[in-house]
C-alpha positions in Angstrom: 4.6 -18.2 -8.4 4.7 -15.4 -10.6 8.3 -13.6 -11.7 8.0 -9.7 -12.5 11.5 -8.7 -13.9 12.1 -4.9 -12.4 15.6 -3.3 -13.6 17.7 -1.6 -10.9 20.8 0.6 -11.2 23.7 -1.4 -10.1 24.7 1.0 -7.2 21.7 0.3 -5.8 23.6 -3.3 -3.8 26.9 -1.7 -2.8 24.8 1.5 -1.0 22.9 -1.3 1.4 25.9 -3.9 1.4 23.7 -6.5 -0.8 24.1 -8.8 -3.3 21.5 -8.6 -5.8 19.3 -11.7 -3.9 19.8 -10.5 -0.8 18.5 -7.3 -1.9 15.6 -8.4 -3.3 14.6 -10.6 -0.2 14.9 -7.0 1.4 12.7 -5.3 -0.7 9.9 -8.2 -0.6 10.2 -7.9 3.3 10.6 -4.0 3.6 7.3 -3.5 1.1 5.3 -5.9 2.9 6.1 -4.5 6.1 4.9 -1.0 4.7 1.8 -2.5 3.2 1.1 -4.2 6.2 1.7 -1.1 8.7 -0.9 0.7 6.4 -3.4 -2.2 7.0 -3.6 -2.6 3.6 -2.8 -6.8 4.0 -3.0 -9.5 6.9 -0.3 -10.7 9.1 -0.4 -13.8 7.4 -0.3 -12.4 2.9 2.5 -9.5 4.5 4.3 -12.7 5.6 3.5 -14.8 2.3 4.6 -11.8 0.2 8.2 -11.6 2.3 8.7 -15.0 2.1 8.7 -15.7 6.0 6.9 -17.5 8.2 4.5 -15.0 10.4 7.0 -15.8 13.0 10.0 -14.8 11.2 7.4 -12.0 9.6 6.6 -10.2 13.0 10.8 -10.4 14.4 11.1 -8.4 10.8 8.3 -5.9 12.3 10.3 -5.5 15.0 13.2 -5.0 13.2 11.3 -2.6 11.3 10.1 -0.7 14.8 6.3 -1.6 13.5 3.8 -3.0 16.2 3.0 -6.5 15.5 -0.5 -5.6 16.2 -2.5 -3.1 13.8 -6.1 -2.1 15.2 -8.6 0.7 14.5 -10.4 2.0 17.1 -13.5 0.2 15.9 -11.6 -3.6 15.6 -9.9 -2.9 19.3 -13.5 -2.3 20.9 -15.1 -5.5 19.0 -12.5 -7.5 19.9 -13.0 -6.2 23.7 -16.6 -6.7 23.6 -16.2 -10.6 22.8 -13.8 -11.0 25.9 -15.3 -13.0 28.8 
């Protein structure tokens, strides 16, 4: 695993009520979230990159109010033409 040091002002934990690990688990889980809402990253690396299990990964899309599933047009219509 790979550490990237970031600095942060200090009021940055009291405004969301988080010590400084906390907050960071936050910001890994809020970001991938975002990425993965943009379709920019699988179910499966948003959840790697939050540190969750894609269980724990989609109640945190919930949380979030972001659908669990994330189709184009196009990917919705393949995945109907393969149905039985």
């Amino acid at each position: 695993m790979k550490t990237i040091p970031i600095q942060l002002p200090e009021t940055v934990f009291s405004s969301l009520r988080r010590n400084p690990e906390e907050f960071v688990q936050e910001m890994r889980i809020a970001a991938a979230v975002k990425w993965y809402e943009l379709g920019d990253i699988s179910q499966n690396k948003a959840a790697e990159i939050a540190g969750l299990t894609r269980a724990e990964f989609i109640n945190a899309l919930s949380r979030y109010r972001v659908d669990f599933i994330q189709y184009t047009a196009e990917e919705l219509a393949e995945e109907m033409s393969n149905v039985d």
